[in-house]
N, C-alpha and C positions, 0 to 999 in steps of 0.2 A: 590546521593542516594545509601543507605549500604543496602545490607542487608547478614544475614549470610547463613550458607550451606543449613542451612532448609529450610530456604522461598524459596531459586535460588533453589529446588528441586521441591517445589512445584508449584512454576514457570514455569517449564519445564515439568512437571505433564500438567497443566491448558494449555500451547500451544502443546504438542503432542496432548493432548484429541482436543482444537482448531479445530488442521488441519485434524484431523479423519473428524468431523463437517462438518467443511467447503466444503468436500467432501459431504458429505447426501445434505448440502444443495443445491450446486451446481446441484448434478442430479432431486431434486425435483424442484425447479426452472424453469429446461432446458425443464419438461413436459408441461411448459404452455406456452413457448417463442416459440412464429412465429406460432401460434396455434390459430386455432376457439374459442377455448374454452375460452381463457382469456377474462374477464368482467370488464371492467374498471371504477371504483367509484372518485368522488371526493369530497377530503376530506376540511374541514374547509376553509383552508390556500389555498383553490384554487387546491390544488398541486394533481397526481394521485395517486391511489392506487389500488391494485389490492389483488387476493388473495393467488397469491404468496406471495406477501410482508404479508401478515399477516399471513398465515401458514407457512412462511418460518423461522417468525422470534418465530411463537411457536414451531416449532422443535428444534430450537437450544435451547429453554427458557426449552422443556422438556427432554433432554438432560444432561443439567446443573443440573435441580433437581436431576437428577438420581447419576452422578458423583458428584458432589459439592455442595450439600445442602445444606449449609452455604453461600455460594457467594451471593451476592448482583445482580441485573442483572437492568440494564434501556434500554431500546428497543425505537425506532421510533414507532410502532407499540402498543405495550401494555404497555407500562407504566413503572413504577419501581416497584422493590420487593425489599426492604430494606435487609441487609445482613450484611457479616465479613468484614473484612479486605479488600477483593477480590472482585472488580466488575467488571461485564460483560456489556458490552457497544456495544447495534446492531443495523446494520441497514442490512436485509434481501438484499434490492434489495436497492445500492444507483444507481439513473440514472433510478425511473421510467420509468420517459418522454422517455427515451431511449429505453426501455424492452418492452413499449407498441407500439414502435412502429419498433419493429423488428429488432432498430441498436444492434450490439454487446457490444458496451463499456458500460455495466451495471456492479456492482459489486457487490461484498456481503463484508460486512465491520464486524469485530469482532474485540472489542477493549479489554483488556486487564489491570484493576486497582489494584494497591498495596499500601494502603495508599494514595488512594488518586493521587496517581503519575500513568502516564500513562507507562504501562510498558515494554507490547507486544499488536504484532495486526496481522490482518491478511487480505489482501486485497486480495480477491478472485474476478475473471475472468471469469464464468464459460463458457459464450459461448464461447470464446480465450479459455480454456484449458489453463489460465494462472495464475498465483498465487504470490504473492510476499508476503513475511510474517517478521517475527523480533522480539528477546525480548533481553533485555537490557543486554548487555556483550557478544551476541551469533550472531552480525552480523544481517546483511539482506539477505536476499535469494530468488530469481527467480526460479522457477519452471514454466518449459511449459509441456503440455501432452508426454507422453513418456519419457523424459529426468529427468536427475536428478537435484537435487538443486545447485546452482551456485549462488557464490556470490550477487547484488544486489550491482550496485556504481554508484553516482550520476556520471557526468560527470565534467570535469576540464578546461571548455571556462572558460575562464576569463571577458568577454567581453558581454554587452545584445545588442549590435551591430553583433555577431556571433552566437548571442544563438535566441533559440524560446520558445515563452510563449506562455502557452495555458490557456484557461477559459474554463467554464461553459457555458458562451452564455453572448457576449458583450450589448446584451442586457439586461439583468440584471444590467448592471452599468446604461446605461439610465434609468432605471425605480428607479438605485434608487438615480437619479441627479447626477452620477457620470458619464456622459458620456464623459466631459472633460478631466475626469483622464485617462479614460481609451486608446481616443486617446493620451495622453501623451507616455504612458506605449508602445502602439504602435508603435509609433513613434519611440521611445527609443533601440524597438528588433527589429532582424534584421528579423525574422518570425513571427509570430503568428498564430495560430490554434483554433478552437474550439471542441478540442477532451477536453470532459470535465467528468464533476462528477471525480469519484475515478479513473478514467483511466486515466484524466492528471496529479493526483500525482504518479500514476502508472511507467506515461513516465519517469518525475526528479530522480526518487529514481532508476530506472533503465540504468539513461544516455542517453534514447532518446530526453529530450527536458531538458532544465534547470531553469525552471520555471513557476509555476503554480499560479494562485490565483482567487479567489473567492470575492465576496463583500458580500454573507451571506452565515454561515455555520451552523450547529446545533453541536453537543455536537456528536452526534453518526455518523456524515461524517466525522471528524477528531479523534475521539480516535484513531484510530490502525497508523492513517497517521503518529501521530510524532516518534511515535517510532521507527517508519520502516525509513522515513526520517534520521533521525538523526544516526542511525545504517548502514545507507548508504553512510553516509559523509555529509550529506546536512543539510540543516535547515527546520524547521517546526515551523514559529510564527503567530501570529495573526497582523493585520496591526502593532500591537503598541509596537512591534517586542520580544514580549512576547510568549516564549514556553508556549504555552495553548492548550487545547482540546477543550476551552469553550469561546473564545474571541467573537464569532457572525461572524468571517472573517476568513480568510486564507491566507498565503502568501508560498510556498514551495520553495527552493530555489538549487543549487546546493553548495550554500555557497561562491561564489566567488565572489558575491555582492549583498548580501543581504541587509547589511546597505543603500548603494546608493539605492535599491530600498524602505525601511523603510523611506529615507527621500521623494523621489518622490510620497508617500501617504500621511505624516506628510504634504507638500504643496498641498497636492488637486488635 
């Protein structure tokens, strides 16, 4: 992926204004988390929502218009608005399930398009006071409350005999007849965890754990993941070990064996 001094200008435009963002959204958020007030709805798909999630993800959508009336934006929440060159890819609160019920690991997810190419993101933390972000040639970056930005590196086990995977909820492979795999995959790490949504890619791209994965993903849980991934040494494919944002899966990796595990899904 090329591009010349002006687009990486406006590049770098589109993620400072981001991480401005990701701030607002974060404290508007935090006003409804561990609170009376939140009112829990469920949507279509089963799945919660709240009304964080959906004024969270029209402040950042009014935001956008202000600064970058041109961009293109698709939200979990409201929809698409068709645009330029530039799309904005959100998900307000990834880790409902989590948010309503008081755990911290929820995030706020800001994806970042250039052609079509996923290009920066921004995985925000907001109860943690943690943030991890990335746009393509400028590194990954960990930030916690007070401290400054540092690096962002996967970790360098070699081995998923030494390393720990984490999911979403092993039960999501049951339901969706993959509960076989999932013991396999188990079997295979030497830990496992169910610190999940955007905080167990959170863990890979930071060096706490070396492997994440999902059996269903949407479009707007992975935008910001690959790029941040991949700017941190690690890998971000979908099972079919395809860099995507849009494969329906997820697999994160620290890249030390990623293949070995591409083929452990290709058998089931």
């Amino acid at each position: 992926m090329r591009m010349d001094s002006a687009v990486e200008r406006e590049v770098a435009d589109r993620m400072r204004f981001a991480l401005d963002v990701a701030d607002r959204v974060a404290e508007f958020v935090l006003r409804y988390f561990r609170t009376d007030e939140l009112q829990v709805e469920t949507k279509g798909d089963s799945t919660p929502v709240t009304i964080a999630d959906r004024d969270g993800e029209r402040l950042i959508r009014e935001q956008i218009a202000i600064s970058f009336p041109e961009d293109g934006i698709l939200g979990e929440e409201h929809g698409e608005k068709a645009g330029g060159v530039f799309r904005w890819i959100l998900d307000p609160i990834d880790g409902t399930e989590s948010f309503v019920r008081g755990v911290p690991l929820f995030g706020t997810l800001i994806g970042l398009e250039w052609n079509h190419q996923p290009i920066g993101g921004i995985l925000g933390l907001p109860a943690l006071g943690e943030r991890v972000y990335a746009w393509r040639g400028h590194g990954a970056w960990q930030v916690r409350a007070g401290s400054r930005p540092r690096p962002a590196r996967v970790s360098r086990v070699e081995s998923p005999a030494a390393s720990l995977l984490c999911t979403t909820s092993a039960g999501a492979f049951r339901q969706a007849g993959l509960g076989a795999l999932w013991d396999t995959l188990a079997d295979r790490f030497g830990k496992t965890r169910g610190w999940g949504d955007c905080y167990a890619y959170a863990m890979v791209a930071t060096g706490r754990a070396e492997a994440a994965i999902d059996p269903r993903m949407h479009i707007w849980d992975c935008a910001p993941l690959l790029p941040i991934l991949e700017e941190a040494g690690g890998r971000f494919t979908d099972w079919n070990g395809d860099a995507t944002i849009d494969g329906g899966n997820a697999i994160a990796s620290n890249g030390q064996f990623h293949e070995e595990l591409i083929e452990l899904l290709e058998r089931g």
